[in-house]
N, C-alpha and C positions, 0 to 999 in steps of 0.2 A: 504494500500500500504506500510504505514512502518513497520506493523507487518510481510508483507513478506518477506519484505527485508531483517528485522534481522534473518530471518530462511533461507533463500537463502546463497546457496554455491555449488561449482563447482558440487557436487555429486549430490547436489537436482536440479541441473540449467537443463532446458528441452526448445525445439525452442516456448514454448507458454511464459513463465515465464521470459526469456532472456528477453523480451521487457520491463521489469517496469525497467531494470537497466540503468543505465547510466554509461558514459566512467571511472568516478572515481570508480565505485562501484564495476566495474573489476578488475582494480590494488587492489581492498582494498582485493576482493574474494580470487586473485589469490595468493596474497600475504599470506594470511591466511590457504590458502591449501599447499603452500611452505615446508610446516613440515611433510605432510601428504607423506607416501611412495606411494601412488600409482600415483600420479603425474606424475612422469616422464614416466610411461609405458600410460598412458591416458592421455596425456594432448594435442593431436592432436585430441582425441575424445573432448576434452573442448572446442578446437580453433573452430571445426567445427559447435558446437551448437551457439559459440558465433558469428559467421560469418556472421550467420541466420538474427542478428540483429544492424552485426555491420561493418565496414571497418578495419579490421586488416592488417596492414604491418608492417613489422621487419626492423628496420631500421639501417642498418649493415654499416653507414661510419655514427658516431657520430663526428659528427661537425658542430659548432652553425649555420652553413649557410644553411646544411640541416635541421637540426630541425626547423629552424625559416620558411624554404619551407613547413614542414609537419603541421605545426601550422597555415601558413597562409591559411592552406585547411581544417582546424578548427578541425588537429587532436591531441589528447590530448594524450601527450608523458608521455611515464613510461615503467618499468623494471616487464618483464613478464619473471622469473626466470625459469626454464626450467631443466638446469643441470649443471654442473658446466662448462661446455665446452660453453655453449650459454650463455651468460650476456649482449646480446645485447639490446636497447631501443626499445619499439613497438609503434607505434601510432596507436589509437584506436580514432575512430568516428562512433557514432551511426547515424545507416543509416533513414535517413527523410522518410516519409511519404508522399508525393508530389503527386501521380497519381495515377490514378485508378489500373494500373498492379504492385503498391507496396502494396497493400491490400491482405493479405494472411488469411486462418482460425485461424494462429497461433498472428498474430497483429490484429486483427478487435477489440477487447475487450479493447486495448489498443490507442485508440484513443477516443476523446470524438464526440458528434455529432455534433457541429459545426464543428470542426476539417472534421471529415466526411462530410458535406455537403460543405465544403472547396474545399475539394478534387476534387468534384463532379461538381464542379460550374468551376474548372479551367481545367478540362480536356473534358466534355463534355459538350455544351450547347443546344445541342437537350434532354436534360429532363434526366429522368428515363428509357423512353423506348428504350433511344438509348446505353445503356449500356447490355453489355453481359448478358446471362443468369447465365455465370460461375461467373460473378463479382457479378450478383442481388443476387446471394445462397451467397457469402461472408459476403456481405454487413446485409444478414436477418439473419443471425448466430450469429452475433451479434447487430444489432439493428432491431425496430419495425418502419417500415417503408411505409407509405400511403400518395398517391397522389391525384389532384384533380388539375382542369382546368377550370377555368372560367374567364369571363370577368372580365378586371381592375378593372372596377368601382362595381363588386359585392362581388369582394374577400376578402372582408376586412368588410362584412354585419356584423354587430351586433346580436349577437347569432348563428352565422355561423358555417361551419365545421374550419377555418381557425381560428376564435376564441377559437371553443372550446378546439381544438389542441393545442396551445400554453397555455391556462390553464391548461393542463393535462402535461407540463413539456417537449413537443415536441421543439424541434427547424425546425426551416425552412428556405427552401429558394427556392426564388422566381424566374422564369426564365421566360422571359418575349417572348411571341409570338405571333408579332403582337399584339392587342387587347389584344387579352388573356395572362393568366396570369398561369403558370403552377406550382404546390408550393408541394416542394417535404418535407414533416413531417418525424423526424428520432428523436427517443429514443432510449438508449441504452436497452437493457433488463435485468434484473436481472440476476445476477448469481447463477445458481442454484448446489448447492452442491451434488455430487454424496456420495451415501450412499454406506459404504463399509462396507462388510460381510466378517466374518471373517473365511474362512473355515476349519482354523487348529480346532475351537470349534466344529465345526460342526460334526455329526454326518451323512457319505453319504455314509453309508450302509442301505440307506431306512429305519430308524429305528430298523434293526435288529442288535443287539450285539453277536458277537462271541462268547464271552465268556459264553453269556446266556444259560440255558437249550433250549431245542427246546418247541416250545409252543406248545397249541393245537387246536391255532387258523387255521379251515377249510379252506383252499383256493377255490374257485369256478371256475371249467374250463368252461371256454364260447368260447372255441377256436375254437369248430363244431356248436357252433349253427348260424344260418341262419341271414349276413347281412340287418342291417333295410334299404339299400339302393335297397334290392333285392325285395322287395317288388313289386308289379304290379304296373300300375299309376294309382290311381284312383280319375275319378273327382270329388268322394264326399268328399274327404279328401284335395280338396282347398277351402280356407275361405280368408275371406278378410285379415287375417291375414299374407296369404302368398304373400301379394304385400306391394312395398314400395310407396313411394311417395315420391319428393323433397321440397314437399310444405304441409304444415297443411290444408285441408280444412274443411268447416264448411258442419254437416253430414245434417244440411238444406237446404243446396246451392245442397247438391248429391240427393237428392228423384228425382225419376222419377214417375211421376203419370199417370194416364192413359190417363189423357187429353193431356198430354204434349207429345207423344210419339203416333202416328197414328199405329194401328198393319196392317192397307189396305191401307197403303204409297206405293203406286208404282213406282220403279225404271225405 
């Protein structure tokens, strides 16, 4: 998180990355791009990435009775320079986390999983299944998430799924229903780094080089010859090969022998 910070700035700031920032790390960005000339032609494109994550208002009658209003609603005041015409104070406060319709693709990464099962325990107390489908794809995008429902007195068995969870680095939490006890498991998931290709190296003329001589490599047209789909159907050409199954079975559990199978069974 601090190695990103110190590479983070207004040109590399995007609505996923805005959320490790905090309200001083604004003034310190904006400040630092101050110099840079494209600032002023872009800088409602910056305001709008930073909105994503934050409460900006421009606070245009400087006077301590206002500011000490915009502070008492825990917004952290500074000079978000603009142009020489606007020198006015902004107050900036990063927006909480509180409910389940604050949870976006773009913040899910950025909360940890208690934080998450926080969330979760204050806004809905019918469980897991009483939450949207659009929220459950949120919430599994970034963390690895499994439930389970059993009575009080079994959910806490020694060598249980409730044990083995919290050894493997799960947190939980527990909603209670009735007797039963419903216990919702959340891990964050790795982040996995997208591998980037570089195609200016690349060569995507299929191999072939212009400048090359022409080779003498034969091409094969199969352009007239006859689809394998066109084929007739033939039953000798299905093998057990051609079914699947959802389940492994065992090929001695499958024989069928002759005693087990009457061929003068009458319907």
């Amino acid at each position: 998180m601090k190695n990103q910070e110190k590479t983070l700035s207004l040109r590399t700031l995007n609505k996923c990355n805005v959320w490790d920032l905090q309200e001083n790390d604004v003034f310190r960005m904006w400040e630092a791009a101050d110099k840079e000339t494209d600032l002023k032609d872009n800088y409602k494109h910056y305001l709008d990435i930073l909105k994503s994550a934050f409460d900006i208002e421009e606070i245009k009658i400087d006077k301590p009775e206002v500011i000490k209003k915009y502070e008492d609603r825990g917004f952290k005041i500074g000079l978000l320079h603009i142009d020489e015409e606007n020198k006015n104070k902004w107050g900036i406060k990063k927006r909480p986390i509180v409910r389940i319709t604050d949870l976006t693709y773009e913040n899910i990464r950025h909360i940890s999983a208690s934080k998450l099962l926080e969330v979760i325990d204050r806004n809905f107390g019918g469980g897991w299944d009483s939450l949207s489908q659009s929220i459950q794809d949120i919430i599994e995008s970034g963390f690895d998430i499994s439930t389970t429902t059993l009575p009080q007195d079994r959910l806490h068995k020694k060598g249980g799924l409730y044990q083995k969870k919290v050894d493997d680095g799960f947190e939980v939490l527990e909603i209670a229903k009735g007797t039963w006890v419903e216990a919702i498991f959340a891990k964050a998931k790795p982040i996995k780094e997208k591998l980037r290709t570089n195609l200016e190296d690349e060569d995507i003329t299929n191999g072939f080089d212009e400048n090359e001589e022409d080779s003498d490599v034969e091409i094969e047209d199969h352009y007239n010859d006859p689809d394998e789909d066109d084929d007739a159907f033939d039953e000798d050409k299905l093998t057990e090969e051609s079914y699947r199954t959802t389940f492994d079975a065992n090929p001695d559990d499958l024989s069928l022998d002759a005693t087990d199978v009457a061929d003068d069974e009458e319907f």
